[in-house]
C-alpha positions in Angstrom: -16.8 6.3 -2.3 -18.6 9.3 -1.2 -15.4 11.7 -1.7 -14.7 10.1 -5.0 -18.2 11.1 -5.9 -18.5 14.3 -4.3 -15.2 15.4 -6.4 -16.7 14.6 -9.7 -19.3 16.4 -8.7 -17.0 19.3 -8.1 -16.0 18.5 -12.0 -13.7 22.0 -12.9 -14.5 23.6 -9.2 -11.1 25.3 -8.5 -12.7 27.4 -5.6 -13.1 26.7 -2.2 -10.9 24.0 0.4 -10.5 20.1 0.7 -9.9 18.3 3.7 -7.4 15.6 3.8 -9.6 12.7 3.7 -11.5 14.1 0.6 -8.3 13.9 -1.3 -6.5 11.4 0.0 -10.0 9.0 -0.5 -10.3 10.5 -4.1 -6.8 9.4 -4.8 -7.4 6.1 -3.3 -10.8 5.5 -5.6 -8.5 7.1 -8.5 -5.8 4.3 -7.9 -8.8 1.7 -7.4 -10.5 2.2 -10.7 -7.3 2.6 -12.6 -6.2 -1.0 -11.6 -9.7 -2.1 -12.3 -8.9 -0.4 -16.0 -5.9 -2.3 -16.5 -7.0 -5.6 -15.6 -9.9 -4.7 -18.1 -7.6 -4.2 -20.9 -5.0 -7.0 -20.1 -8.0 -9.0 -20.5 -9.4 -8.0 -23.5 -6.0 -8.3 -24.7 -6.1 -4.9 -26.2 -2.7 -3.7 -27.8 -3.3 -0.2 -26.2 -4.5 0.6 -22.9 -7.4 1.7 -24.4 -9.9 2.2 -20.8 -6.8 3.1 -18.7 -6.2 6.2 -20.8 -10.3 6.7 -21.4 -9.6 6.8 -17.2 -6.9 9.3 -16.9 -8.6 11.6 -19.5 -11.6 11.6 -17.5 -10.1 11.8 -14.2 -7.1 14.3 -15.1 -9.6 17.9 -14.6 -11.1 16.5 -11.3 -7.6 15.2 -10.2 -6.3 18.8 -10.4 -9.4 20.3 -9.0 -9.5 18.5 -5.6 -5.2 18.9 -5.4 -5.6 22.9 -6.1 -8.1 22.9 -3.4 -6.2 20.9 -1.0 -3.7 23.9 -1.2 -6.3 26.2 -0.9 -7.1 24.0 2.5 -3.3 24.7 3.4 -3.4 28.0 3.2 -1.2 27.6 -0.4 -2.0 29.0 -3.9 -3.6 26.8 -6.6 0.1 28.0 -8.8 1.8 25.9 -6.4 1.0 22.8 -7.8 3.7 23.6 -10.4 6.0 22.9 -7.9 5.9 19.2 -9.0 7.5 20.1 -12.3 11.0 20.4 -10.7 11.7 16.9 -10.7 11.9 14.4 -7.2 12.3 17.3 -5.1 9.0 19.4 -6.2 6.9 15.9 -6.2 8.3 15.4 -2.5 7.3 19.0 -1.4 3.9 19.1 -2.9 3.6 15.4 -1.3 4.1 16.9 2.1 1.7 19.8 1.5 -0.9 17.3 0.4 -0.1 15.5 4.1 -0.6 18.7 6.0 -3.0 20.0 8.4 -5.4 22.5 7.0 -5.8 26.2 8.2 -7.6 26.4 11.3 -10.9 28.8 10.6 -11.3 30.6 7.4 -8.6 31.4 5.3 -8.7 33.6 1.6 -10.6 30.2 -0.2 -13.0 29.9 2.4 -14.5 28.4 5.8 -12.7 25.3 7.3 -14.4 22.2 5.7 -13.9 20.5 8.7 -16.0 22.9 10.9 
């Protein structure tokens, strides 16, 4: 819960690196909450998903804030997370970078978060 927290802290902070546990815990929280919204609205019987969109709006700038830095982390450009606009194969590559090591030391975005 601490990474979830820590990235909407970071709201709109492009700039520096994220480890792999801070995104891939941010995205787990993300997936979490997003089921919890959906139960909430199947419940209510609402027509329209009504919190599962108030959700994603609210999560979308933070979503791409900690990916672009887990680029950064990879030694990657924030730009490459257009790569998941060509369709299966761009989703697949930018899943892999996701899954990859970061840079040992410091790189052009900053110190190793893991040092």
């Amino acid at each position: 819960m601490e990474w979830f927290i820590k990235c909407i802290k970071q709201y709109a902070d492009f700039k520096g690196r994220a480890r792999r546990k801070e995104y891939w815990m941010f995205t787990l929280f993300c997936t979490i909450f997003n089921i919890a919204a959906m139960l909430i609205d199947v419940i209510l019987w609402a027509e329209l998903p009504i919190f599962e969109t108030l959700f994603s709006l609210f999560i979308f700038i933070p979503s791409l804030a900690v990916g672009i830095r887990r680029l950064h982390d990879i030694g990657k450009s924030g730009w490459m997370w257009l790569i998941a606009f060509i369709p299966i194969v761009g989703a697949i590559w930018l899943l892999i970078l996701w899954c990859k090591d970061g840079e040992p030391g410091t790189n052009n975005w900053g110190d190793n978060p893991k040092e």
